[in-house]
ZAVEXKE-738218 format. One record per residue (C-alpha): residue in one letter; x, y, z; residue number from 1. Coordinates in steps of 0.02 Angstrom, whole numbers. Layout:
+---+--------+--------+--------+-----+
| r |     xx |     yy |     zz |   k |
+---+--------+--------+--------+-----+
| a |      X |      Y |      Z | NUM |
...
+---+--------+--------+--------+-----+
REM end
This chain:
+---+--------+--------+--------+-----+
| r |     xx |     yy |     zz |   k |
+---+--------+--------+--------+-----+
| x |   -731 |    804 |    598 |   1 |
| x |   -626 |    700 |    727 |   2 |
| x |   -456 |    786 |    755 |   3 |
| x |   -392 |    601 |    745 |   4 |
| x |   -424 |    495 |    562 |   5 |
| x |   -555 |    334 |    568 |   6 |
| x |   -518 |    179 |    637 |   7 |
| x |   -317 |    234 |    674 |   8 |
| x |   -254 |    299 |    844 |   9 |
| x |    -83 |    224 |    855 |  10 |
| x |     68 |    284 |    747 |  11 |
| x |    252 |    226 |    771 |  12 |
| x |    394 |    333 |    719 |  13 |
| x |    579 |    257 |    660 |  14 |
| x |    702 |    389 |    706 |  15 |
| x |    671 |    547 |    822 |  16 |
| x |    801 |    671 |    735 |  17 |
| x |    765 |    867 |    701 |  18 |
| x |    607 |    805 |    604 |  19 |
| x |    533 |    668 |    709 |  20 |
| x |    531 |    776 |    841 |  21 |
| x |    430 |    902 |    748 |  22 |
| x |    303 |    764 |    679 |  23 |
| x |    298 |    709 |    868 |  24 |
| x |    252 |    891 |    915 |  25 |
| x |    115 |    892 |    793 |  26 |
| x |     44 |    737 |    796 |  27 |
| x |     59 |    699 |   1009 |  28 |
| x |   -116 |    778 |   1022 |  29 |
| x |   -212 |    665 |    909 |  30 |
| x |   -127 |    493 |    924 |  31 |
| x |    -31 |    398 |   1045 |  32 |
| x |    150 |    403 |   1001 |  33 |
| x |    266 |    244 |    974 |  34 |
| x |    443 |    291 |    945 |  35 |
| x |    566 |    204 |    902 |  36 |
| x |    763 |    266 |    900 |  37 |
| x |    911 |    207 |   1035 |  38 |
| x |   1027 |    352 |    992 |  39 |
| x |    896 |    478 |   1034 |  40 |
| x |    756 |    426 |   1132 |  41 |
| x |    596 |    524 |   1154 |  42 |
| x |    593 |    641 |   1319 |  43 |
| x |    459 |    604 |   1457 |  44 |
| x |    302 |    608 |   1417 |  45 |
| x |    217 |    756 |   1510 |  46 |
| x |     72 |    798 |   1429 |  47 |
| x |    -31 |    641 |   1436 |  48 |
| x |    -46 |    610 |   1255 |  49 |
| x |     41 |    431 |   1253 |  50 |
| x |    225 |    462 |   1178 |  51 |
| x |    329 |    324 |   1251 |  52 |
| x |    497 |    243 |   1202 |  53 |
| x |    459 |     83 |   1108 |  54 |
| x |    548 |    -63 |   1032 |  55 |
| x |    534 |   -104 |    843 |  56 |
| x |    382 |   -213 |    881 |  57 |
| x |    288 |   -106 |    953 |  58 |
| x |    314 |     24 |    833 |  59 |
| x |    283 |    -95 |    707 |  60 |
| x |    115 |   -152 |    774 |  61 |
| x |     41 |     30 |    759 |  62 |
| x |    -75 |     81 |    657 |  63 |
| x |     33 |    179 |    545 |  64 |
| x |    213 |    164 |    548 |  65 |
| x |    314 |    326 |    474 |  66 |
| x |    488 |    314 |    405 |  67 |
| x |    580 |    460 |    480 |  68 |
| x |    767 |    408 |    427 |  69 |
| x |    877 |    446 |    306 |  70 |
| x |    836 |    402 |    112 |  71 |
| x |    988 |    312 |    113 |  72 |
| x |    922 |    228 |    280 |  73 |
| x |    760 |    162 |    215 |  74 |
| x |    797 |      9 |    141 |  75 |
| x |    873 |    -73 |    328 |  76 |
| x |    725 |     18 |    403 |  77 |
| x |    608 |    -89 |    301 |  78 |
| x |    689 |   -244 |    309 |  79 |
| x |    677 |   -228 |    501 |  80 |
| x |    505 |   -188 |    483 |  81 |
| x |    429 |   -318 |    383 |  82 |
| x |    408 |   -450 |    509 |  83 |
| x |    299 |   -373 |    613 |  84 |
| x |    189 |   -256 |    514 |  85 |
| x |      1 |   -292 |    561 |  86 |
| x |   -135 |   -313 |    418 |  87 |
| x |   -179 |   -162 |    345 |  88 |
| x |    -62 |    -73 |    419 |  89 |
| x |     -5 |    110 |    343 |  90 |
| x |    183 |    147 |    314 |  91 |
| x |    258 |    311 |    255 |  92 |
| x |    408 |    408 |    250 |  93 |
| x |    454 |    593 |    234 |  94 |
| x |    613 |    587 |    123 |  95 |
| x |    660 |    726 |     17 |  96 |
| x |    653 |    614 |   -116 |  97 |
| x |    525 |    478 |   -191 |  98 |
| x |    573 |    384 |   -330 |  99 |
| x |    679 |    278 |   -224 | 100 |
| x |    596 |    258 |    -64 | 101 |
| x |    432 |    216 |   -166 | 102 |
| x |    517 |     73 |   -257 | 103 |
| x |    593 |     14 |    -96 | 104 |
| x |    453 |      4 |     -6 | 105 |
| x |    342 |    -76 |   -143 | 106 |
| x |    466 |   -210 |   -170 | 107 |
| x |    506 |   -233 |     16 | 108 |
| x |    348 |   -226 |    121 | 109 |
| x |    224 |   -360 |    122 | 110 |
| x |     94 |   -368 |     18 | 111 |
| x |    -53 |   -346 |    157 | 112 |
| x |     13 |   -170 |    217 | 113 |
| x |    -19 |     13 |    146 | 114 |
| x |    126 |    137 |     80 | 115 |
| x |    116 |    321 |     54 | 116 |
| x |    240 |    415 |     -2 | 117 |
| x |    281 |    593 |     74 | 118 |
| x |    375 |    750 |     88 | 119 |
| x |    321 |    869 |    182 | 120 |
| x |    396 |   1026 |     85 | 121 |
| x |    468 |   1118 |    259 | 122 |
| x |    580 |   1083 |    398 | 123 |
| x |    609 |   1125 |    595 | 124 |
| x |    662 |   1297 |    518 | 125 |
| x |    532 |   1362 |    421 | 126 |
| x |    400 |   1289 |    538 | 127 |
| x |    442 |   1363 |    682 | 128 |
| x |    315 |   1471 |    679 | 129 |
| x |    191 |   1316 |    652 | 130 |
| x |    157 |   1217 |    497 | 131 |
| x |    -23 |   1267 |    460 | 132 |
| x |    -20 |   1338 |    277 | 133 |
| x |    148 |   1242 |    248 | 134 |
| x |    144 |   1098 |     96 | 135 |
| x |    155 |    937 |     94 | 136 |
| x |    166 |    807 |    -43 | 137 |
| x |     74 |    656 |    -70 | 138 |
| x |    113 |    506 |   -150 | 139 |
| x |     -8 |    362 |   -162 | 140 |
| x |     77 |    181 |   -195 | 141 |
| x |    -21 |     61 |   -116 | 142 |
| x |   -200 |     53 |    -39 | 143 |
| x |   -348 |    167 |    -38 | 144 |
| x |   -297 |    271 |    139 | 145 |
| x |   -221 |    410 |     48 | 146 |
| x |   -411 |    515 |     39 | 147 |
| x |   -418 |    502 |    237 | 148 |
| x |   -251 |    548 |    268 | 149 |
| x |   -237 |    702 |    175 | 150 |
| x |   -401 |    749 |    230 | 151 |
| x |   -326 |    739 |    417 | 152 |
| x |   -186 |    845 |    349 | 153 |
| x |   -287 |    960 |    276 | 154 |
| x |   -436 |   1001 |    413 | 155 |
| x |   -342 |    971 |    549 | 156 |
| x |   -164 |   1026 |    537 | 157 |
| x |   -196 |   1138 |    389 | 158 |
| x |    -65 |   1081 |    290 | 159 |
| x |    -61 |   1125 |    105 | 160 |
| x |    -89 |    954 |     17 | 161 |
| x |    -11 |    919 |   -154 | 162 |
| x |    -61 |    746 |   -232 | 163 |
| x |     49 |    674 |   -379 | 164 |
| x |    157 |    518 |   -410 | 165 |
| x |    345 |    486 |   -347 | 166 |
| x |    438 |    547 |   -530 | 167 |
| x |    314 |    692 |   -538 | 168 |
| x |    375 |    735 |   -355 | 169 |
| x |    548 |    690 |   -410 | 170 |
| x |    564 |    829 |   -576 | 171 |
| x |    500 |    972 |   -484 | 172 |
| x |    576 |    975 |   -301 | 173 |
| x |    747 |    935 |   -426 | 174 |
| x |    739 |   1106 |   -456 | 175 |
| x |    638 |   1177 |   -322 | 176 |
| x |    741 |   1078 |   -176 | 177 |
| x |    868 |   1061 |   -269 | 178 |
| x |    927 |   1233 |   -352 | 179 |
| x |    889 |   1287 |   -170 | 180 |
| x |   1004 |   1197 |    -71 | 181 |
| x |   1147 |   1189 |   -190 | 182 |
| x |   1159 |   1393 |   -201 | 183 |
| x |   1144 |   1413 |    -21 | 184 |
| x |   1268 |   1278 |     -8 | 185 |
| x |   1415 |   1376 |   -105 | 186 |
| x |   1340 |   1557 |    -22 | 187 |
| x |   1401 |   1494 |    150 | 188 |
| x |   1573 |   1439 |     66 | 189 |
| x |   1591 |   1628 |      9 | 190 |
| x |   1560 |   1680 |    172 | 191 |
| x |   1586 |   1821 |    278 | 192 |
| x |   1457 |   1900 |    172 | 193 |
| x |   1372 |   2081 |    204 | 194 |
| x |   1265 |   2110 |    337 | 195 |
| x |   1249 |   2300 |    343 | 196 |
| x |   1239 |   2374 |    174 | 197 |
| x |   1116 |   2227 |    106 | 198 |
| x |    972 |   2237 |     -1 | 199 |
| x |    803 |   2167 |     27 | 200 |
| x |    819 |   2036 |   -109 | 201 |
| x |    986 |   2002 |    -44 | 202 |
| x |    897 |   1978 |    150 | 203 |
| x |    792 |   1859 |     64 | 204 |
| x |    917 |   1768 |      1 | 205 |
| x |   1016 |   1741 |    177 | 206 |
| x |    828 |   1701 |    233 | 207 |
| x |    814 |   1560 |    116 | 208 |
| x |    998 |   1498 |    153 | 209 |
| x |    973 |   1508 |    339 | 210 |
| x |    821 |   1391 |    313 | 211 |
| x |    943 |   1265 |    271 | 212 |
| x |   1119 |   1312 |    327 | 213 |
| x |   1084 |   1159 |    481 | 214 |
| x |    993 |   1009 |    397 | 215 |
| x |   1092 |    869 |    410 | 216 |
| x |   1222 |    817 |    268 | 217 |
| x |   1128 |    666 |    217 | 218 |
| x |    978 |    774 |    175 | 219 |
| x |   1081 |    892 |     47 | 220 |
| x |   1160 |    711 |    -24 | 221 |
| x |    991 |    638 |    -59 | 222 |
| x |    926 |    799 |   -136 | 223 |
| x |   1079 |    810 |   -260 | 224 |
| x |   1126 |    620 |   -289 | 225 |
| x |    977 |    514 |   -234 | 226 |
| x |    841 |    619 |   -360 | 227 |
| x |    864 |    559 |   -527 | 228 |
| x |    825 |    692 |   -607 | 229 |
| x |    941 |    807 |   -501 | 230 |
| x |   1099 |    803 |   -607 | 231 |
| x |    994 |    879 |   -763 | 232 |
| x |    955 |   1016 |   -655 | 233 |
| x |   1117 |   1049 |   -605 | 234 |
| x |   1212 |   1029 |   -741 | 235 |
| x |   1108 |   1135 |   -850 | 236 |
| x |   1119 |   1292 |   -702 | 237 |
| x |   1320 |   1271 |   -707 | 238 |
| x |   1305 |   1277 |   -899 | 239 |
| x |   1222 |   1426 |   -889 | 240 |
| x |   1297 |   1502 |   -758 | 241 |
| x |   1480 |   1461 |   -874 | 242 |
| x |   1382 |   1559 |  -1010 | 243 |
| x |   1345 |   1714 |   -899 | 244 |
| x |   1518 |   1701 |   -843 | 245 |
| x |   1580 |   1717 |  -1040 | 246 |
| x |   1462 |   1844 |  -1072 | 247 |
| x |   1528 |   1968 |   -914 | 248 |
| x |   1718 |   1930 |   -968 | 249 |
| x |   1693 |   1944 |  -1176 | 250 |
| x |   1548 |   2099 |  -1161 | 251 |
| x |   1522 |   2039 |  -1325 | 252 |
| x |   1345 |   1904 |  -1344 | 253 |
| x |   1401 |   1839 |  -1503 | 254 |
| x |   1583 |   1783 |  -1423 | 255 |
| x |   1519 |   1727 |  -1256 | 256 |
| x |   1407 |   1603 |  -1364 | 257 |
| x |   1540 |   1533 |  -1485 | 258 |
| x |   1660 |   1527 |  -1307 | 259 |
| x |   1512 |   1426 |  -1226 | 260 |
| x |   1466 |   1310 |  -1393 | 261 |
| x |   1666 |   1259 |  -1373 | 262 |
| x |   1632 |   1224 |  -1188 | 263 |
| x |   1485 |   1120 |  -1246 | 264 |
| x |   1567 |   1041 |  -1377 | 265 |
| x |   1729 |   1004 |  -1277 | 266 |
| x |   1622 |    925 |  -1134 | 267 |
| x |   1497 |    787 |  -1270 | 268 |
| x |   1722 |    752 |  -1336 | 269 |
| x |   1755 |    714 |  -1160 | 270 |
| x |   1617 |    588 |  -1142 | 271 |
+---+--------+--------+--------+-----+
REM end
């Protein structure tokens, strides 16, 4: 199979953060590169593989266009967009979320382009060491390019390809994502922590938070407050962590339950 994907050989990228430069990385080998972002352009191209600065036009006219901004970013980047995207032209973003940016682009790009929905499940940390056996989710909204594009995922960049639909996406990574980045969120707020006398589920654990100590504080808000199905997550891991609290202070299950049942029943009062 051809390393690049039939009848596409141009793809435009909006924004060149941590995570458009990895796409670009990945990607520069197969496809000429159209990028797109005045407060942090693209270095030189060196390596012959056509990644050049470009203006929203040209990044528009490409064959596929990918959304690397901010959830909360998407809806400006679209409406920017939409005058110049070509017939049959593929656009897709990488948010950590789906719902959303599905809806947005459904409603806000014309009717005579493609959308895919994705998240690739790792970042510039944990694919530093490449992204071949990584994951990446899928989610089709428009058009029939979805088979060829994982395929290219697949074969080619051996990516891990998960297939399933934006609130699917949505209810697992709002615990998966979620539960992930909120713990390692309040570990480095408890910091210093130990880094002698540590056990090897406890290495793991600074392992995991280190994988996300530096994304950017937009990602963590659209994890928490732009998944819908977020807050269900985390309320129901405080409640229980409030429980296991009880439990440690009473010693006693039968008192830590009627202590959490008031909690419960103090919280449905207050609403």
């Amino acid at each position: 199979m051809s390393s690049r994907i039939r009848n596409l050989s141009t793809i435009g990228i909006i924004g060149f953060g941590a995570f458009g430069r990895l796409m670009a990385r990945h990607l520069q080998p197969h496809f000429a590169l159209r990028i797109c972002d005045p407060g942090t352009p693209p270095p030189p191209d060196v390596s012959g593989k056509g990644l050049k600065p470009a203006d929203l036009a040209e990044v528009a006219a490409c064959d596929l266009v990918i959304l690397a901004v901010p959830v909360s970013a998407i809806p400006a980047a679209i409406a920017a967009l939409r005058p110049h995207l070509k017939a049959g032209a593929i656009v897709l973003d990488v948010g950590s979320v789906k719902i959303g940016p599905a809806r947005a682009m459904l409603e806000g790009l014309p009717d005579h382009v493609e959308i895919i929905g994705t998240h690739p499940l790792f970042g510039p940390q944990s694919a530093r060491n490449g992204i071949a056996g990584l994951k990446i989710a899928l989610c089709p909204v428009r058009g029939r390019s979805i088979r060829r594009i994982a395929a290219f995922l697949r074969r080619v960049l051996g990516l891990e390809v998960i297939v399933t639909t934006p609130d699917a996406h949505d209810r697992e990574v709002a615990m998966a994502q979620g539960l992930t980045h909120l713990i390692a969120k309040i570990l480095v707020r408890m910091e210093p922590l130990p880094q002698r006398m540590t056990t090897a589920s406890f290495d793991l654990l600074m392992q995991a938070t280190e994988m996300v100590r530096h994304d950017a504080p937009n990602v963590f808000m659209a994890i928490e407050r732009a998944n819908p199905h977020a807050k269900a997550v985390r309320d129901r891991f405080f409640a229980l962590a409030d429980e296991m609290r009880l439990f440690l202070e009473h010693g006693d299950a039968p008192q830590a339950e009627r202590a959490a049942a008031a909690i419960a029943n103090d919280e449905r009062l207050a609403v």
